[in-house]
C-alpha positions in Angstrom: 14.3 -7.9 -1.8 14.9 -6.3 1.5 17.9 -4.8 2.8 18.4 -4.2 6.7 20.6 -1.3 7.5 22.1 -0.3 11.0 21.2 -1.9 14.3 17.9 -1.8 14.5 18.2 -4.1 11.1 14.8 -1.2 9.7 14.1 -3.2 6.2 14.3 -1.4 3.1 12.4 -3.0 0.2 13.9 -3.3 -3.1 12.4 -3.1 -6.6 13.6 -3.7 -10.2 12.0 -1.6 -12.6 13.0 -1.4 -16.9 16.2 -0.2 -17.6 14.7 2.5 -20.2 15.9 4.9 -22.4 19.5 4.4 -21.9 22.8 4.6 -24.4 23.7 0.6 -23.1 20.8 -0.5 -25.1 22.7 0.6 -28.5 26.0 -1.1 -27.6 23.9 -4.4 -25.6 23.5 -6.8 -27.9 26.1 -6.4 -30.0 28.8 -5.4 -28.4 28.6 -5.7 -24.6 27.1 -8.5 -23.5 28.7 -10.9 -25.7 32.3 -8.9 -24.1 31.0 -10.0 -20.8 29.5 -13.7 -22.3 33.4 -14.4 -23.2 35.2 -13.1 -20.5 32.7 -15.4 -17.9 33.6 -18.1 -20.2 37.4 -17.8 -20.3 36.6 -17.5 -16.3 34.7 -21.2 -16.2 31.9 -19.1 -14.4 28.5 -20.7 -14.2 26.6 -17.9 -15.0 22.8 -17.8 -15.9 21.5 -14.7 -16.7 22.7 -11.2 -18.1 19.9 -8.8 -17.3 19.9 -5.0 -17.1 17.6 -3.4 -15.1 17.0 -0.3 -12.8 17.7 -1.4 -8.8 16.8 1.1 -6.2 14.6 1.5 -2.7 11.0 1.2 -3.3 9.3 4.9 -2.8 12.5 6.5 -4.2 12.3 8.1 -7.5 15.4 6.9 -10.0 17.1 3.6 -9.5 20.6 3.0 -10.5 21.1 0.9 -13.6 22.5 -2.7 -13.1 23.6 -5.5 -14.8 22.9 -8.5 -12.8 25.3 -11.0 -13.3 23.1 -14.8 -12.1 25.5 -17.5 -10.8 24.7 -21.1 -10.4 24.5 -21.0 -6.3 27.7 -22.7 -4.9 29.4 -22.8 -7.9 31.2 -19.3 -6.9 33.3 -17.6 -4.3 32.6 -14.3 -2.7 36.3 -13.4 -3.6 36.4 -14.5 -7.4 32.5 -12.7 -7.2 34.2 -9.5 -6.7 36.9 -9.8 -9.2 34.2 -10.8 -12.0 31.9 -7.7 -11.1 35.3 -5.7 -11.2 36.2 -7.1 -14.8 32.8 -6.7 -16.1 32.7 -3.0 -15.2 35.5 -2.3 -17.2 33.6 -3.9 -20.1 31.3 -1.0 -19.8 33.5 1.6 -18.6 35.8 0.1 -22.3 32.6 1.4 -24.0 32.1 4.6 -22.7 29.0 3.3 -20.0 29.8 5.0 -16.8 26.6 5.0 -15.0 25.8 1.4 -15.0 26.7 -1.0 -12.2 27.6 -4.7 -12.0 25.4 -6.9 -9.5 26.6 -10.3 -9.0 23.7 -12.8 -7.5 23.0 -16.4 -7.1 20.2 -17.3 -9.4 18.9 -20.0 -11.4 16.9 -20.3 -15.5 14.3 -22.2 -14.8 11.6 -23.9 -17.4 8.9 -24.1 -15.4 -16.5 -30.0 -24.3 -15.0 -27.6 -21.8 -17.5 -24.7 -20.8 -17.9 -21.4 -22.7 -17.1 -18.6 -20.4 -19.6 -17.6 -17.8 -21.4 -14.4 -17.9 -20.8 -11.9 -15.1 -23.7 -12.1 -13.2 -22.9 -16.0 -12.5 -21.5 -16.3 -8.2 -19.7 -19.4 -9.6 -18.1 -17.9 -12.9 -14.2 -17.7 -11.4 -14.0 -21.3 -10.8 -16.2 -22.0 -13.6 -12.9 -20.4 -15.6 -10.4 -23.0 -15.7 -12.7 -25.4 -17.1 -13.5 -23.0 -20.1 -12.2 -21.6 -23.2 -10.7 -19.0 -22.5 -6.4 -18.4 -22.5 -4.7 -19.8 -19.8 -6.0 -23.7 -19.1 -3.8 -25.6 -17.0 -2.3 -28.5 -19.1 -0.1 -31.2 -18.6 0.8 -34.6 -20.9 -1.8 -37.3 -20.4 1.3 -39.8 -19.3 2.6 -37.0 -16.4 0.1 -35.5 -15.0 2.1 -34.2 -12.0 4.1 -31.7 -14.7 1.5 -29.0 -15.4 1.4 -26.1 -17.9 -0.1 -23.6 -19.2 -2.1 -23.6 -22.6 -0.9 -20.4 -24.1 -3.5 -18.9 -27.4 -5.3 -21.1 -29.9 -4.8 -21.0 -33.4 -6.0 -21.5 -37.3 -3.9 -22.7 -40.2 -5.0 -22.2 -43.3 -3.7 -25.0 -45.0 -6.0 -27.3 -42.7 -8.8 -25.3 -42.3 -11.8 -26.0 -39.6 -9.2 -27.2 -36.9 -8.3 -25.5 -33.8 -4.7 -25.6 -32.7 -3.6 -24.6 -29.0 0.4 -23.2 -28.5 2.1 -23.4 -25.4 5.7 -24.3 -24.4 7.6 -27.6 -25.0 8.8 -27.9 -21.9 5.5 -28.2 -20.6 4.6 -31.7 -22.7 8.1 -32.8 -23.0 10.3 -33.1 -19.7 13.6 -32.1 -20.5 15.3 -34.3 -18.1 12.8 -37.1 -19.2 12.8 -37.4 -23.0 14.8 -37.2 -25.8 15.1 -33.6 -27.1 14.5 -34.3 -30.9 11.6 -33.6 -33.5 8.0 -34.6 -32.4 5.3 -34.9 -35.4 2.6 -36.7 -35.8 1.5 -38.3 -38.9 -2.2 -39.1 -38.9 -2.5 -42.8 -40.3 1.2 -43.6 -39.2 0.1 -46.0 -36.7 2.4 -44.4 -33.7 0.3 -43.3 -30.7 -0.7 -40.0 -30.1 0.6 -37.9 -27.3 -2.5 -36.9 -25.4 -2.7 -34.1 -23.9 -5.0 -33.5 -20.8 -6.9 -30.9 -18.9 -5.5 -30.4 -15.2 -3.3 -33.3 -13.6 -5.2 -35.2 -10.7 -3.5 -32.8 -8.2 -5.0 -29.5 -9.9 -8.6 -31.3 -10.6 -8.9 -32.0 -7.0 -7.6 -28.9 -5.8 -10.4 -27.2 -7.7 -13.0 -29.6 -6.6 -11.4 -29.0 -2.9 -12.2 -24.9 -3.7 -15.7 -25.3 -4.9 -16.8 -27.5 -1.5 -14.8 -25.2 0.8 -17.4 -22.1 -0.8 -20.3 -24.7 -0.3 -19.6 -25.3 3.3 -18.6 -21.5 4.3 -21.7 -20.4 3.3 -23.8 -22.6 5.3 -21.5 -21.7 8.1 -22.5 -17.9 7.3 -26.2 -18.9 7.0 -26.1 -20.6 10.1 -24.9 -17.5 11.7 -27.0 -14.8 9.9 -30.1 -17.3 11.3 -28.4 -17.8 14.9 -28.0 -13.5 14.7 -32.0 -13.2 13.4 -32.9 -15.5 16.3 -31.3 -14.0 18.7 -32.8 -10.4 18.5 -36.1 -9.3 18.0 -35.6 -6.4 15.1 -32.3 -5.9 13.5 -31.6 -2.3 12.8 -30.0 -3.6 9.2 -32.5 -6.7 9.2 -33.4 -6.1 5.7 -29.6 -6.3 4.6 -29.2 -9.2 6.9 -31.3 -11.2 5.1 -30.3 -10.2 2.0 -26.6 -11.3 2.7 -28.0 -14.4 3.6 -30.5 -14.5 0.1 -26.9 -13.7 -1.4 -25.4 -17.2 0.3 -28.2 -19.3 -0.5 -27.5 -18.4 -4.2 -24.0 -19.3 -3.8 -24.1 -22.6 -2.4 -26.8 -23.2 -5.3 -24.5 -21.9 -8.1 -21.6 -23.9 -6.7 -23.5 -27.0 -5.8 -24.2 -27.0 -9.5 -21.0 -26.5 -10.8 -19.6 -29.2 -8.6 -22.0 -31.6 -9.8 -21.6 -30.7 -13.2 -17.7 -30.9 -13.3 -17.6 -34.1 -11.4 -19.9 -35.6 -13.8 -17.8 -34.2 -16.5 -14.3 -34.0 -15.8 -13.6 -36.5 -12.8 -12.8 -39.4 -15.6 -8.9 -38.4 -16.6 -9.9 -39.5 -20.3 -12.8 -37.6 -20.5 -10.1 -34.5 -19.8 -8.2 -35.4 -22.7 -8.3 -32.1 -25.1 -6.5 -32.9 -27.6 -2.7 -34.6 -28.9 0.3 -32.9 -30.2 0.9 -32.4 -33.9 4.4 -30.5 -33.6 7.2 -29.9 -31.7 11.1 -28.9 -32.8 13.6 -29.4 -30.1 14.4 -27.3 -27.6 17.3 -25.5 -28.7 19.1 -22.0 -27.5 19.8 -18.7 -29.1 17.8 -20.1 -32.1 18.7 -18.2 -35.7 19.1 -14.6 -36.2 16.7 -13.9 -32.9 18.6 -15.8 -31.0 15.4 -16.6 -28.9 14.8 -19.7 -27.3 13.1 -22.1 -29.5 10.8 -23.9 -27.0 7.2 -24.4 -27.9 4.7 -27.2 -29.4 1.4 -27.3 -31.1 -1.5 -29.1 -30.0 -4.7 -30.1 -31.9 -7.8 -29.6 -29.9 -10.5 -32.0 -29.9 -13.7 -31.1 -31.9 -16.0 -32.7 -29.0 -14.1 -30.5 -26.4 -14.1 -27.1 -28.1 -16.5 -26.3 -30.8 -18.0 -22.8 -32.6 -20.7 -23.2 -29.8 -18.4 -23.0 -27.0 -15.5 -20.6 -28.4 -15.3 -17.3 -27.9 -11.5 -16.7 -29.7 -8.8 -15.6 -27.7 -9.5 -13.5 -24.6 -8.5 -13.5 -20.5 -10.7 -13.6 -18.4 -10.4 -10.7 -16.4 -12.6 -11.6 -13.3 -10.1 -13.2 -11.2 -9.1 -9.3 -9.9 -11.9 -6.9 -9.2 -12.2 -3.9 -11.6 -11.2 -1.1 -9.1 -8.1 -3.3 -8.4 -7.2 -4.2 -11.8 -7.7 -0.3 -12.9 -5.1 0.3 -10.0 -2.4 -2.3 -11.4 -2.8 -1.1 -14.8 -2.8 2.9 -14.1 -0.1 2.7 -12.1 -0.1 6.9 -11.5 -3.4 8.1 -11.9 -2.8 11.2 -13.7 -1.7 9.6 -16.6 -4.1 7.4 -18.1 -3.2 3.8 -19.9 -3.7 2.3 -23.0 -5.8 -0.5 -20.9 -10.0 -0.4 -21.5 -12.0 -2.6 -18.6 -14.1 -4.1 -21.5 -18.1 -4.7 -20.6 -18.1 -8.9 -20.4 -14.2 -8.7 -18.3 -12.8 -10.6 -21.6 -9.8 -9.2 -23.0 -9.8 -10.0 -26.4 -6.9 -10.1 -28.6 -6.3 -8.5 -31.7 -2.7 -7.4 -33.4 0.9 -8.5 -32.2 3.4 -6.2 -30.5 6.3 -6.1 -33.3 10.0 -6.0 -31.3 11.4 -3.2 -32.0 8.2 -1.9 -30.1 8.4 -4.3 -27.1 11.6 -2.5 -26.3 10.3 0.8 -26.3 8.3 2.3 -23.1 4.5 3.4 -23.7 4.8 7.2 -23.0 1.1 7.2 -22.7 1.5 5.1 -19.1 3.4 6.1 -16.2 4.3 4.2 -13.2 4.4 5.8 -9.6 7.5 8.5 -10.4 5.9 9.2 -13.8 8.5 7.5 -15.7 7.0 5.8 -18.8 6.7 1.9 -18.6 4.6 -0.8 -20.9 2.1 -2.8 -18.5 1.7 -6.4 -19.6 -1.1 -8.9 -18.8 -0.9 -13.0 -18.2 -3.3 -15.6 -17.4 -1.4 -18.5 -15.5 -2.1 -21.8 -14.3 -0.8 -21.1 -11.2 -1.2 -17.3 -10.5 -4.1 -16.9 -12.5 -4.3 -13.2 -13.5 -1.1 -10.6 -13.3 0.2 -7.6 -14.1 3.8 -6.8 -14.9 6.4 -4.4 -16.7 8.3 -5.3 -19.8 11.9 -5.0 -19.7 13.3 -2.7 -22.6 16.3 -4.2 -23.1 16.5 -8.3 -23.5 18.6 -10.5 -21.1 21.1 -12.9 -22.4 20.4 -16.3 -20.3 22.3 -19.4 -19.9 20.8 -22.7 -19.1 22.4 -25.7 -17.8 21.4 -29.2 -18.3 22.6 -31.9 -16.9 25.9 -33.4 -18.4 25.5 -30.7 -20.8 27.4 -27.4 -21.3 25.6 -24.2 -20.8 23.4 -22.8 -23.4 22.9 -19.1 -24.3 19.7 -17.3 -25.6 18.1 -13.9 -25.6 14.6 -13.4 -24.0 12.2 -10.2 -23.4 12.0 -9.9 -19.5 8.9 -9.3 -17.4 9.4 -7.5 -14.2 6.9 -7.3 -11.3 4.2 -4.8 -11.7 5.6 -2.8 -8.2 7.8 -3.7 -5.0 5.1 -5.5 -3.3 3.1 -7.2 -5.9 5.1 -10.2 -5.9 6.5 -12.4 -8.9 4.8 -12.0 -12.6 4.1 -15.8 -12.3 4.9 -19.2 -11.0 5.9 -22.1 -11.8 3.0 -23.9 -14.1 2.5 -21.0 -15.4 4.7 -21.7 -18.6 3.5 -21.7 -21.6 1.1 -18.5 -21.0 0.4 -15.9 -23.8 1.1 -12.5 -22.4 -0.3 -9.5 -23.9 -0.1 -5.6 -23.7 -3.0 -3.1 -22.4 -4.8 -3.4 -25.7 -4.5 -7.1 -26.1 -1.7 -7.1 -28.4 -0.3 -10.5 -28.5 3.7 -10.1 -26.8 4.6 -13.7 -26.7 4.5 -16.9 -24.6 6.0 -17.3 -21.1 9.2 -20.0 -21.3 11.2 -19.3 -18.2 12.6 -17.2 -15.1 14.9 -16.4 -13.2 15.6 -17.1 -9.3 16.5 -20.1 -6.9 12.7 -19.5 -5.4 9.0 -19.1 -6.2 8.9 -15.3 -6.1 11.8 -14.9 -9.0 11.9 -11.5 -10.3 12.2 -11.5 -13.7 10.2 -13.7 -15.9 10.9 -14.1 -19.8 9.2 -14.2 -23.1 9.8 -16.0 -26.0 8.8 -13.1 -28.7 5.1 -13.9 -30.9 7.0 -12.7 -33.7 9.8 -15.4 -33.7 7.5 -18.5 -33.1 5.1 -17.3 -35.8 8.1 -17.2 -37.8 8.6 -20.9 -36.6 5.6 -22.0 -37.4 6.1 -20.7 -41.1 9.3 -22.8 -41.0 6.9 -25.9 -40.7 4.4 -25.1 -43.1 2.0 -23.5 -40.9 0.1 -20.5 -41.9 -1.3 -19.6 -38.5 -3.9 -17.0 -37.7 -3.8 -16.4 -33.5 -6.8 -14.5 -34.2 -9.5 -17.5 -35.0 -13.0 -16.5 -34.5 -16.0 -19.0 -33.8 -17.1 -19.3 -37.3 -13.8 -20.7 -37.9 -14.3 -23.9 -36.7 
């Protein structure tokens, strides 16, 4: 966000950082938002979010609290605006909150054999990663292949052991302005077809295709001008890392070359990039149960052919889309005090435990970010935005969703904020459906929506591990999110 101030219009960037320890979060849930929920009912207001969070200038130690109040854009006037931010501060002022501000915004919810993972040494191993097992393979339903996703962690279930099942988000396999929001199963033997699920949508296959020929064809442009620079002179004073760098190119285009080769011969056919179908998905529904989380997710059964014990590693991010010195930076974000976050030796984050939810509301005091305040650093592997870091939220967001001919629904979600003023959003859309996961590789939950009328929303939200596990139970399913090779 940026602010311009006198006539010169100098820009002042905004962040949003955690709300933290704060006395709203023991009245929030319970008593204050759902105040504010009916009032902006009584008030017909199209509100879509209640989030509270820290607002201030970026380089200026402690923000303000907020409560941004999201409004459908057009749907209110700047004069009604001021007498709901007005109303709503009584709420809090009614409950003995002084110090916490109202913000009222335009905003919008919104849903938005493969290859084992390359060793480090490999020049092609970061485009080699979407076509491999680890977290975060872009998805979409065989039958719309222009709606991508993101494939969230893979599971076991005891109760049919040997197969591996992927989770991401419903929305992702199941348009919600397309298809009937009911119960999905699927009964092997029933005769009904399966819902295929596919590997990257035409779009995203060429895209990556595009990617690994644009490498190709810059470094023959950068061979052709190391040769044109050797030619040209009779001794180099760095000759001997000249030709090196160009040694260093030559391997590329023979790495990629490869790789292109490989995944055309593999992956161009769109039924040879069919994973797996889906076995289970609820309908979508809002402020599900005693969580009141959204219930929006669906199970897929993966292949045998496509991922094996010869090709799985269990659940890990790839790390290599960021360099390490810039990773370290995003994850310590004040040097002096070290994080709970380990660069491990192969860049594979691998996961082990779940962060309950009482803890994903409470700051790591053994991480600080840039004005030493404590803050929880979170880690997703998208789709769209590939690797990011972010900062949970420590007090959940009520959100409201609007479909169409519908009324507004409400749920509760754990927010992800951007990792710093600059850093941009926490993801994108295709990215839903991610698994995102704490410093230590503690599973958090998967990603289901955010917040925004553009791209760079915000505030992104988390449908709790916890719940869906809890889910799963509901169904029969005794899932392990921790399935190792041996396994299978």
């Amino acid at each position: 966000m940026d602010e311009a101030h006198g006539s010169r219009s100098v820009s002042r960037t905004k962040r949003a950082d955690p709300l933290g320890p704060h006395c709203l979060s023991e009245v929030w849930e319970d008593t204050v938002a759902p105040a504010m929920v009916d009032y902006l009912l009584r008030k017909e207001v199209q509100f879509t979010i209640l989030n509270p969070l820290r607002i201030g200038v970026a380089g200026k130690p402690s923000p303000p609290a907020f409560i941004m109040i999201g409004i459908n854009p057009d749907t209110l006037s700047s004069k009604t605006g001021i007498e709901v931010a007005v109303d709503c501060r009584s709420i809090l002022l009614q409950n003995q909150i002084e110090d916490v501000h109202i913000l009222v915004c335009e905003s919008k919810y919104q849903r938005a054999a493969m290859y084992k993972p390359a060793i480090r040494t490999d020049p092609a191993a970061i485009l080699r990663e979407p076509f491999s097992t680890t977290v975060g393979i872009p998805i979409c339903n065989a039958k719309t292949s222009n709606f991508e996703g993101t494939g969230g962690l893979f599971f076991i279930d005891s109760t049919n052991p040997g197969i591996l099942y992927l989770l991401t988000a419903r929305h992702v396999l199941f348009h919600p302005d397309k298809e009937e929001n009911k119960l999905y199963k699927f009964h092997e033997g029933s005769g009904a077809a399966r819902r295929k699920v596919m590997l990257m949508g035409d779009a995203a296959f060429k895209a990556r295709c595009d990617s690994l020929e644009s490498i190709i064809r810059l470094s023959r442009m950068k061979i052709e001008q190391i040769n044109r620079e050797l030619e040209a002179t009779e001794k180099l004073e760095d000759e001997d890392d000249v030709i090196a760098e160009r040694e260093e190119a030559e391997k590329v285009i023979t790495a990629f070359k490869e790789l292109l080769a490989t995944v055309t011969m593999d992956w161009e056919d769109k039924e040879k990039r069919v994973i797996g179908h889906v076995t289970l998905s609820p309908p979508l529904t809002f402020n599900h149960g005693a969580d009141g989380f959204t219930d929006d997710w669906a199970v897929i059964e993966i292949h045998p052919s496509m991922i094996s014990k010869f090709n799985f590693i269990g659940n890990a991010i790839d790390l290599g889309y960021v360099g390490y010195d810039e990773l370290m930076v995003w994850m310590y974000p004040h040097p002096a005090n070290p994080s709970s976050f380990n660069y491990p030796h192969d860049r594979l984050l691998r996961f082990f435990g779940t962060v309950s939810d009482q803890e994903m509301f409470k700051l790591d005091p053994k991480t600080k970010d840039k004005d030493t305040d404590p803050v929880t650093m979170v880690l997703k592997n998208g789709a769209t935005s590939n690797l990011t870091v972010g900062r949970l939220n420590t007090i959940r967001a009520f959100t409201r969703e609007y479909s169409k001919n519908k009324p507004g629904e409400m749920s509760k979600e754990v927010g992800v904020l951007p990792r710093n003023s600059r850093s941009g959003p926490f993801s994108k859309p295709g990215d839903s459906g991610s698994v995102v996961v704490d410093g230590k590789g503690r599973v958090c939950g998967i990603l289901t929506g955010r917040d925004g009328v553009t791209e760079d929303s915000d505030c992104i939200f988390v449908t709790s591990i916890n719940f869906i596990i809890k889910r799963l139970a509901d169904f029969g399913i005794k899932a392990n999110i921790f399935p190792l090779p041996a396994d299978l």
